[in-house]
N, C-alpha and C positions, 0 to 999 in steps of 0.2 A: 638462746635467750627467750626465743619466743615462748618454747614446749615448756622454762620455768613458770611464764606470767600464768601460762593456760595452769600448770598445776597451782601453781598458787590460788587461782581463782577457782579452781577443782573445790582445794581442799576448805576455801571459805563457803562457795555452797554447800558442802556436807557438815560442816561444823553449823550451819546457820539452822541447820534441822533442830540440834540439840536444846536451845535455848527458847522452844516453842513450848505449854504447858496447854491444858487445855480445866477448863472451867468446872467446877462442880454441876453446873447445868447440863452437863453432856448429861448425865446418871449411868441411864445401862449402856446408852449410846458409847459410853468413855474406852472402852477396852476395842472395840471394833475402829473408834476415829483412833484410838491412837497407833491400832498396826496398820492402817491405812495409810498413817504419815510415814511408820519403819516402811513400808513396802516401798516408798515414792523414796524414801532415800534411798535403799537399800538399789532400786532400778539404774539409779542415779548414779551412784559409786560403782556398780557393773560397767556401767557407761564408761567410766574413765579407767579401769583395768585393762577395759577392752581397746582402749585406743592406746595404751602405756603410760599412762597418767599416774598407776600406783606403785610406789618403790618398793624392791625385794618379794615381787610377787611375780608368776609365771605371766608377763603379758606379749602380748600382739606388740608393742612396742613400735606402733609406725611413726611417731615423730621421733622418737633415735634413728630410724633407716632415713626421716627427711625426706616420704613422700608423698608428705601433705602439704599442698600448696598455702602457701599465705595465708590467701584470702579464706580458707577453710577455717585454719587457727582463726584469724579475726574473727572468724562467723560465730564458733566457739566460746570466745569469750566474752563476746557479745548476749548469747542464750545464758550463758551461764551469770552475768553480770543481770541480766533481765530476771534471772529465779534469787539474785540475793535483794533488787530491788522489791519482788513482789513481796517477800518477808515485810520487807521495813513499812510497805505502805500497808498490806495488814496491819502490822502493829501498831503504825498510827490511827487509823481507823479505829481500831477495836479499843485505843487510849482513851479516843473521844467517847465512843459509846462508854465506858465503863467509868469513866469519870462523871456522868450522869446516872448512874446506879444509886437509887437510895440505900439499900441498905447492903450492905458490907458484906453480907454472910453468901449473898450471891457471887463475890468474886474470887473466891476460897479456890484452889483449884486440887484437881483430884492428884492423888499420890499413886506413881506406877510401884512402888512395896506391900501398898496395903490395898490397890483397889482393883485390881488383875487379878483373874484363879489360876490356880497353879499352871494351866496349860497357855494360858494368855503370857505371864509373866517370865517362861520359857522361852516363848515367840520373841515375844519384844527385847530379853538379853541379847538373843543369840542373833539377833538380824541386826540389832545395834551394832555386836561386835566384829560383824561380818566388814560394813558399811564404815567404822572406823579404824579397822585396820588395812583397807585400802586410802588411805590419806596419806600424805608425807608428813605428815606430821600436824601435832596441834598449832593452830595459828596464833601468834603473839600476842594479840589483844583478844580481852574474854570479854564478849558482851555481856548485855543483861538481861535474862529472863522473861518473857512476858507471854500472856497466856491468852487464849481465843475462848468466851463464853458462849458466842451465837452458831449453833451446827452450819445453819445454812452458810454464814461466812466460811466456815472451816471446809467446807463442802466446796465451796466455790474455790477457794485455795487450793487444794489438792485436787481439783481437776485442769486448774493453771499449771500448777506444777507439772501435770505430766503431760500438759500439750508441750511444753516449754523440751521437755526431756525427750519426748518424742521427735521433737524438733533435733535438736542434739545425735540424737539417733539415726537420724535421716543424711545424716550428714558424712557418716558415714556408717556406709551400707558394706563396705569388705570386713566389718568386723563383727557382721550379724552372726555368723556362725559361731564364734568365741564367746560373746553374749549368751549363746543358747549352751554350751559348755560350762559356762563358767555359772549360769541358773541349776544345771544338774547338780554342781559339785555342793551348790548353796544346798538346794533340797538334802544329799547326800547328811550334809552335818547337820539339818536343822533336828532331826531323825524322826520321832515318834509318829505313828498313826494319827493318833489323835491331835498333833501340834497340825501336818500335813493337812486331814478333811477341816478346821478350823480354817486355818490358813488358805486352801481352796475359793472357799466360800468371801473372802474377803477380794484375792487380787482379780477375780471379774470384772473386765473392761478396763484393768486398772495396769496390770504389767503380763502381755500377755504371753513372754517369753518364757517368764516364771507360772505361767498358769498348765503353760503345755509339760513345764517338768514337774509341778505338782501332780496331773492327772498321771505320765506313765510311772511316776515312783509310786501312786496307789493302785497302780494296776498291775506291776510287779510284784509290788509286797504283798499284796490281796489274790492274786493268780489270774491271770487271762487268757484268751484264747494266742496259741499261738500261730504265727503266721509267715510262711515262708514265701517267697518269690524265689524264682529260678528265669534266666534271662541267660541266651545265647542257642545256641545250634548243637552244643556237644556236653549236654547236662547229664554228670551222674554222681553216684554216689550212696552215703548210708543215712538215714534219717531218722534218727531214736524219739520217741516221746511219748506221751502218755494223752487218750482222752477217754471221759465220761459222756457216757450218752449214747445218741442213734445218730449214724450218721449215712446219711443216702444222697443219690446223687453226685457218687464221689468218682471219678475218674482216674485213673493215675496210669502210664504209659499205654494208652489206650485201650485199656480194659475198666469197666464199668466194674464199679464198687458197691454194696450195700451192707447197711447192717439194719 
């Protein structure tokens, strides 16, 4: 009963993402704050795959084994009851500011169809689609809409959100390895070069699980130094590979290398 209430409160903070719009004000800022929000959800829905929170997906699944104490759940739905309150009190906030807005054309807000370039508008499906199909489903009542015109608010919000997620995450620490697994498999689909160094350049300081599989999926696909260790007493074997360049200094079973 309990591992129900936690998903249900799962899946209302990732739904709470969707009904957020952001202002004509943002301008160029609009494409960068808006995958900034996919990212903090997309960290967010990671979060609860990795603890079993999302149905018919490959998860970790500790609160079916039940060896999460209580007070852990409680803590859980607690952080997570505190990221659907920080929504609401944003959007009253930004009610007030904008119901003091003279003129109208300022609260217009921008369109993710028409105001994304092609590589932006990629991002944002596919992190969308990642992030709502770890849900249990859509939740019964559909809010409504509302939108943030001031950056610095929006700024200040999403670095709430991911002290709040962070939090979350700390909570439990046996499922940090599955989290960095399950950020590979995301990179794996998001695919393109160019979707990746975009994408880089945004989740800095912001999810840094997902930063470590951005950097080796472009250091793969782009080509790196390769790197071996060898560890024990009775090492051997064959070693095939390729390099460019000069390389000196080189040792290897105790005979001195150069080229």
């Amino acid at each position: 009963m309990e591992s129900a209430r936690l998903a249900s409160l799962f899946d209302n903070a990732i739904d709470s993402f969707e009904y957020v719009y952001l202002g004509r004000t943002f301008n160029k800022n609009f494409q960068i704050s808006l995958l900034q929000l996919d990212i903090t959800r997309l960290r967010l829905s990671r979060w609860g795959q990795s603890i079993g929170l999302s149905p018919n997906l490959d998860n970790a699944n500790v609160l079916d084994r039940g060896v999460v104490p209580r007070e852990l759940v409680k803590r859980s739905e607690m952080k997570l009851g505190q990221i659907m309150e920080l929504f609401t009190d944003t959007e009253r906030r930004c009610a007030k500011v904008n119901g003091k807005a003279p003129d109208n054309t300022n609260l217009l807000v921008c369109n993710t169809e028409t105001d994304l370039d092609s590589v932006g508008a990629s991002l944002h499906h596919k992190i969308r689609d990642h992030s709502i199909k770890r849900q249990n489903g859509a939740p019964l009542s559909k809010k409504t809409g509302w939108a943030l015109y001031e950056i610095n608010q929006f700024r200040r919000m999403v670095k709430d959100l991911g002290g709040l997620i962070s939090d979350l995450e700390e909570l439990f620490p046996a499922a940090q390895p599955f989290r960095s697994e399950l950020c590979d498999i995301e990179i794996s689909e998001i695919g393109t070069g160019d979707c990746l160094r975009l994408l880089k350049e945004i989740v800095a300081d912001q999810d840094w699980n997902l930063e470590v599989a951005i950097s080796k999926a472009i250091k793969n696909r782009e080509g790196g130094p390769l790197n071996v260790t060898f560890s024990g007493n009775n090492n051997h074997g064959l070693q095939v590979g390729y390099n460019y360049g000069t390389m000196s200094n080189l040792r290897w079973g105790g005979a001195g290398l150069s080229g």
